[in-house]
N, C-alpha and C positions, 0 to 999 in steps of 0.2 A: 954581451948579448949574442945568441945564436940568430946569425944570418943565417938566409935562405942561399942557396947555393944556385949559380948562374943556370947550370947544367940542367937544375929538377925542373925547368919548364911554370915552377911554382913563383906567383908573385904578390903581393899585395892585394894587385887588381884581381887576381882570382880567388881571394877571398869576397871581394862584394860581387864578383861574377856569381858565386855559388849563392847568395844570398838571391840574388832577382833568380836566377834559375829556377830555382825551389820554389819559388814565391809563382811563376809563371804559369798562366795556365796550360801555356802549351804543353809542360810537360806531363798535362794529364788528358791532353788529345781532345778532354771535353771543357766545358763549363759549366757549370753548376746552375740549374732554373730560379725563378728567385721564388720564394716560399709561398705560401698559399695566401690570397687576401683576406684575412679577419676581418670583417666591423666588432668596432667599441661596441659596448651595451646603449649607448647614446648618441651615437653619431647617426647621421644624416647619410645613408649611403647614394654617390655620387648628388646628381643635381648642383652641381656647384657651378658661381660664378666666377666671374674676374670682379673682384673688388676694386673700386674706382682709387685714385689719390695716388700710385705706385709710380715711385720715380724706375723699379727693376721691372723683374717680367711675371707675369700670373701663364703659368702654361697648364692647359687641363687635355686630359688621355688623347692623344692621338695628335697634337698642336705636333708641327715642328719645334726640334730641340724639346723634345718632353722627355725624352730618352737616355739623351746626353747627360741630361739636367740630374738626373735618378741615377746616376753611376757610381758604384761606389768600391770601395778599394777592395771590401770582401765582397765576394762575390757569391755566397752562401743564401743571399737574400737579395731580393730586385725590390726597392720600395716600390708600390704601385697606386700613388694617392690617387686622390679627385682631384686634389687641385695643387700647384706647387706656386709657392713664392717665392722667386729666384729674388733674394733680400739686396739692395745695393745699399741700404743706409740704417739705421736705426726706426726710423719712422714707419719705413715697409714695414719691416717685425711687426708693430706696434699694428699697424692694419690688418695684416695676417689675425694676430693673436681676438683682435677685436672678432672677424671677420667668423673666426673659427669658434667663439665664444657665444655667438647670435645664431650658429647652427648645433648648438652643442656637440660640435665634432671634438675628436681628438688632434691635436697640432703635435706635432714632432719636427727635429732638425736635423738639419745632416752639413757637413763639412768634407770632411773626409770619406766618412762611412767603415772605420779601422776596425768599431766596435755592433757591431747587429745584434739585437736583443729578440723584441716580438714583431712579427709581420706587420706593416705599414699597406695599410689597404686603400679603398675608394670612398672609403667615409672618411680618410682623414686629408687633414693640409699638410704639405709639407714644406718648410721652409730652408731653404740652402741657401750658404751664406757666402759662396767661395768668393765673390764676388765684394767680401768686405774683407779683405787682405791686407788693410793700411799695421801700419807697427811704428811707432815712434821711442827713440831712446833718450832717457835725460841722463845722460855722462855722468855729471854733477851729483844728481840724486842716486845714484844706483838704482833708476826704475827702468821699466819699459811697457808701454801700453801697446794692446794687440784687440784689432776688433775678430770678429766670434767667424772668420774661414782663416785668418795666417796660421799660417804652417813654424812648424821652427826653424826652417830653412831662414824663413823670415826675418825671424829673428836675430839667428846668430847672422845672418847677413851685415845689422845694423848694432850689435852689441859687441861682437868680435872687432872693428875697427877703433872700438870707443877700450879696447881693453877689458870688457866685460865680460860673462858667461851668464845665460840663466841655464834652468834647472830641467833643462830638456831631456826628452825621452831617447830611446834610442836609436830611432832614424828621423832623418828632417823632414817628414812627410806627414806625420802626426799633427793634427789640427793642437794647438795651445791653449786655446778654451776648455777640449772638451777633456783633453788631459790632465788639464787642471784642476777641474772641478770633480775629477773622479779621483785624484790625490797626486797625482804625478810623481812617479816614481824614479827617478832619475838615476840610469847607470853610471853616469861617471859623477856626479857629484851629491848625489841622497845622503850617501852614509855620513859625509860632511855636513851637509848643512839641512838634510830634512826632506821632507815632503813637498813638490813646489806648493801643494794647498796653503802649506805653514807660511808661506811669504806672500801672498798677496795683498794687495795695500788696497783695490775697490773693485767694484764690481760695478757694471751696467747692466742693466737687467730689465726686462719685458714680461711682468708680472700678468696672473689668468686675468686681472682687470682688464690691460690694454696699457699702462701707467707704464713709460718709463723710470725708471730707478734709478739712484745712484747709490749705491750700498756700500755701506763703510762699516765697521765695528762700533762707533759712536751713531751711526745713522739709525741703525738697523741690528741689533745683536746679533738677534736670534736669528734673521733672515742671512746674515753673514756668515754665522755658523756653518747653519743648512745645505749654502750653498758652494761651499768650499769641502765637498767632501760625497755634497746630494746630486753632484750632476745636474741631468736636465729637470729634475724633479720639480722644481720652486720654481720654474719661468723659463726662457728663453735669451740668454746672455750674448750681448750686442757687443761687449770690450770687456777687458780686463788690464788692471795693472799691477806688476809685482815686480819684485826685487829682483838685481841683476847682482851678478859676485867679479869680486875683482880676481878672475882665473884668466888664465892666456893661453895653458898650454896644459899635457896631463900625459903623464910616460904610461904606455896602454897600447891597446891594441886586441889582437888573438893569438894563440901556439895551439894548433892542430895535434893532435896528436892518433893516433890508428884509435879502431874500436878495440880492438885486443887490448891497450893499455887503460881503457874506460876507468874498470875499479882500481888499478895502480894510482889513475890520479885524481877520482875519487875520495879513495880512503886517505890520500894524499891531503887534500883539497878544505876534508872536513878536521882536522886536525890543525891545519896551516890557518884558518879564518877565523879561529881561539887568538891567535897571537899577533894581527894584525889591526893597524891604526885604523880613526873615523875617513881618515884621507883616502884609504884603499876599498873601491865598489871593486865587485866582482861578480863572475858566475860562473859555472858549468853548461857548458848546452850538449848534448847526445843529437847528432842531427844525420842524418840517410841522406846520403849526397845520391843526385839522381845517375843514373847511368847512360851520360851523355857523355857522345865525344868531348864537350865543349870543357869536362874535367881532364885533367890528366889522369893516369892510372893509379894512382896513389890513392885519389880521393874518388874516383867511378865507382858507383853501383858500391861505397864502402857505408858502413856505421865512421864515422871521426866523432874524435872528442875535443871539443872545441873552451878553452879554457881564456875566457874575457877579463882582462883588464884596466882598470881606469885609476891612477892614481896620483893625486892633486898634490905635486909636493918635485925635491930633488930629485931629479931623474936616477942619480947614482942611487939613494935611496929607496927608489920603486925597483930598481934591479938587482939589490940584493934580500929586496921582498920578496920578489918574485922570484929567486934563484933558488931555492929548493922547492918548486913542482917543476922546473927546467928541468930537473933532476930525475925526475920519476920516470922517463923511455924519453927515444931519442922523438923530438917533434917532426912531424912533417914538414909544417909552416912554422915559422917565427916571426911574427910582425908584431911583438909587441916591444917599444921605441917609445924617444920622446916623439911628443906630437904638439901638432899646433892647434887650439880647440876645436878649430873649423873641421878638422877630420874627424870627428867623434863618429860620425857612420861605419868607419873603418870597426868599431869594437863588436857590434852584434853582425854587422855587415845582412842588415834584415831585408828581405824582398823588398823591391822598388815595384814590381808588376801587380796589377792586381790577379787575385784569384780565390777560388772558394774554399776557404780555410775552417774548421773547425778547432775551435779553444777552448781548454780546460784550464781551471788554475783548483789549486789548494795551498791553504799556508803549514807549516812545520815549525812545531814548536825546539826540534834539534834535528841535526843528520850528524847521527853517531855510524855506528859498523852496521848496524843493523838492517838500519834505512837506507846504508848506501847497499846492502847487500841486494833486500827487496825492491831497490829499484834496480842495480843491476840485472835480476830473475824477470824482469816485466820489460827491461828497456836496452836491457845489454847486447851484446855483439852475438850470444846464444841463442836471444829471443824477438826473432823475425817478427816486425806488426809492422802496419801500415803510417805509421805519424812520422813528421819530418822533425820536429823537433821534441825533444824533452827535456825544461833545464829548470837546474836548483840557482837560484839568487842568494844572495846574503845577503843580509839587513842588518839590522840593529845600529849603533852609532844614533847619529841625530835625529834617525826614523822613525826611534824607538822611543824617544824623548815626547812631553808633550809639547808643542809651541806657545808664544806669548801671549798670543791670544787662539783660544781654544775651536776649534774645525771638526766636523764630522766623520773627518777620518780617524779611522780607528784599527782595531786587531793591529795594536803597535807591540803587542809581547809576538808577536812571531820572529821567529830568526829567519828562516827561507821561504820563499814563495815557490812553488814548484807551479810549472806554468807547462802546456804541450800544445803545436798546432801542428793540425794532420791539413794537407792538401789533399781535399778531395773533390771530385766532381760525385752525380748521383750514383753512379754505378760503384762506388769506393766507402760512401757517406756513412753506411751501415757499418763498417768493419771498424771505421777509421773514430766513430762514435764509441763505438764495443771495448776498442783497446784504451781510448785514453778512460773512459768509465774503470776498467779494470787498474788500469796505474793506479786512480782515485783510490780504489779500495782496497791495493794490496799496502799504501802509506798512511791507510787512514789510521793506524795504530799513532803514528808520530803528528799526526795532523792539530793544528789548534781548532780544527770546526770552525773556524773563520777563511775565510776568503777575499780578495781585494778587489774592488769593484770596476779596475782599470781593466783587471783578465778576466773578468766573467763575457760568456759568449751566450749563442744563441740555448747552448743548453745549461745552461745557468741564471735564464731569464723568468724565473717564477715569484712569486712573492718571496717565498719560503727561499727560496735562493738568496734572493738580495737582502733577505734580513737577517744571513748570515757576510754579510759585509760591515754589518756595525756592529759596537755592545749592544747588548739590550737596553739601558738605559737611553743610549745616545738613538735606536730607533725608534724608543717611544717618545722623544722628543721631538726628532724627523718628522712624526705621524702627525704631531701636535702643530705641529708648523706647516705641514701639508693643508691641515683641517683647514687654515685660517688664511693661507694665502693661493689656494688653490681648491677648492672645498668639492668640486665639480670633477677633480682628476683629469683635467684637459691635456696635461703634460705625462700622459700614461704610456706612452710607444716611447717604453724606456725599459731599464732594471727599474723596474716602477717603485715607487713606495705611495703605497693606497691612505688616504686620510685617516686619522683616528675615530 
């Protein structure tokens, strides 16, 4: 393995230093305003109460803590309900949704807030859940239960001692629920074992009645289905529990490499991911390190290509996988090592800070010469644009496969996900929109016209958007199952799916 050398000032830790930096709003001097308030076609705007029975808090405009409460990781949008239900148990939810149900408002959730779709105005409720954090692990079973704000930190906190791993995303700051149920994509162990949607064992869930749920596959089919795949669409989810994998460790990490060497390891890259196991996730990211002291000269104000990672197996055998893109220019950084699962931040090394980020995804059905060349012309070290990141994923392996029991995730024929976030405040928003739109259209030749509902952003939040996140068959089922368990669209301050 190439070490990093004492001398270059370069170390591990500045690979997740670059990661918060980028992610930081500082380094765009502003922050972004939160979008404009929409009313539903149906909602009630403002006139809201505090609904009585609440073991948490009901805060409405202007309360102390109304502010705090509405914070969310992107900063592209400011929720600005009428009313918030800061949830401490299942039963709040259950009042909320009632509450929101007798004003025919719209109810939306927030955890995190990683993902921002449509504006969240003063007709609607808003329910935040950070507040239900509990996670419990059965060793024994290989499960773990998570109520609907832990984080994965959470998790791998309480699965990593017991010798487990679940199927987490790529920084431990992603809420569990909402990743789940948008299909959960997992960089170090997807291509091994799947989708997390494909493992989950039940669902709790807070249906437009007011009913809590216990959702299982025998309980509920179709509701099971829907909601391994639908998001917040079908209800308001209080727990979940799924399967843990008996992993411990995964030789992985990053190797930096200059923007000059982009297409060397590129052309590299797409060739090398034909010949490699279900054990080996990986990615390319193209990312504009800022021009802050806080880099060294190597990486300031540069294009790096940044080459991820993760694979679930002998160490000796992850480094003679990985030993011909070593090959392609000499790296800057070398940190990819055995590691102990708990590190897995280390592999994307993604902002910690919040900030106002705009996201584009599209899938590819291949990245032959072509597509590496036109994404090179749109994203390469020649072609100056405003976005911090640009990166190709690879899939296929257990991703691609369907599960035991069948889930709404779908566009499982794609091979790569191509995904971009620009940091922008409003003075930037316009540019940084322009270019990733353009990336969109110089690959749409290789595109499957499918898209994955975890990276759709605020400009990907239309009808017509999100129903290019399923087949068509499995959306006209979605719609069918909206009709009947949500008839009213109370659950619409999403990537909505409107009733049949």
């Amino acid at each position: 393995m190439h070490e990093v050398e004492e001398s270059s000032g370069i170390d591990r830790r500045t690979i997740l230093g670059y990661g918060t930096a980028v992610g930081a709003s500082s380094v765009l001097g502003v922050v972004a305003a939160g979008g404009p308030a929409v009313a539903g076609p149906r909602g009630a705007a403002g006139g809201f109460r505090r609904p009585p029975g609440l073991t948490g808090k009901a805060l409405l405009p202007g309360d102390p803590g109304y502010a705090a409460e509405v914070k969310t990781y992107n900063l592209v949008q400011t929720p600005k309900p009428g009313l918030i239900i800061a949830a401490a148990n299942a039963r709040d939810v259950q009042i909320a949704v009632r509450y929101a149900a007798s004003r025919c408002a719209p109810i939306a959730v927030l955890a995190t807030g990683h993902q921002p779709s449509v504006p969240i105005g003063p007709d609607a409720v808003l329910v935040t859940t950070r507040s239900m954090s509990a996670v419990t692990v059965d060793a024994r079973r290989r499960v773990a239960r998570a109520q609907a704000g832990a984080l994965w930190q959470h998790v791998v906190d309480k699965s990593v001692p017991a010798g487990l791993a679940p199927l987490n995303g790529s920084t431990p700051i992603v809420g569990v629920v909402g990743y789940t149920l948008g299909g959960g994509l997992s960089p170090t162990l997807g291509r091994k074992y799947g989708y997390a949607a494909d493992h989950v064992r039940s669902i709790e869930v807070v249906t437009a009645d007011g009913r809590l749920r216990m959702v299982t596959a025998k309980s509920d089919p179709e509701l099971f289905f829907g909601l391994r795949g639908g998001k917040s669409n079908f209800g308001l989810v209080t727990a979940i529990e799924f399967d843990l994998f008996p992993v411990t460790s995964f030789y992985g990490g990053a190797i930096l490499f200059a923007g000059e060497d982009a297409g060397r390891l590129l052309h590299a890259y797409r060739k090398w991911v034909r010949t490699v196991p279900e054990a080996m996730s990986s990615s390319v990211g193209l990312l504009r390190v800022p021009d802050l002291e806080a880099f060294p000269p190597p990486l300031r104000g540069k294009l790096v290509a940044s080459l991820r990672i993760a694979y679930v197996g002998r160490p000796e055998v992850g480094a003679s996988l990985v030993h011909p893109l070593r090959q392609v220019a000499t790296p800057i950084i070398d940190a990819v090592a055995s590691q102990p699962y708990a590190a897995f931040p280390v592999i994307h090394a993604d902002p910690v800070d919040p900030a106002p980020v705009y996201e584009r995804t599209a899938l590819l059905r291949e990245l032959n010469a072509d597509t590496v060349d036109a994404l090179l012309a749109v994203a390469g070290p020649k072609a100056p644009f405003p976005i911090s990141l640009v990166e190709v994923r690879h899939l296929g392996g257990a991703l691609a496969r369907s599960p035991r029991q069948p889930s709404a995730v779908s566009q499982r024929d794609a091979a790569f996900t191509l995904f971009m976030a620009g940091v922008a405040g409003p003075e930037q928003a316009a540019a940084t929109r322009a270019a990733e739109e353009n990336i969109i259209r110089r690959l749409r030749p290789w595109s499957t016209g499918g898209m994955y509902l975890n990276f759709m952003n605020v400009d990907d939040a239309s009808v017509d958007a999100v129903r290019h996140a399923y087949r068509p068959e499995v959306y006209r089922r979605l719609r069918k199952l909206k009709r009947r368990v949500d008839p009213a669209n109370l659950f619409r301050l999403n990537h909505n799916i409107p009733p049949a």
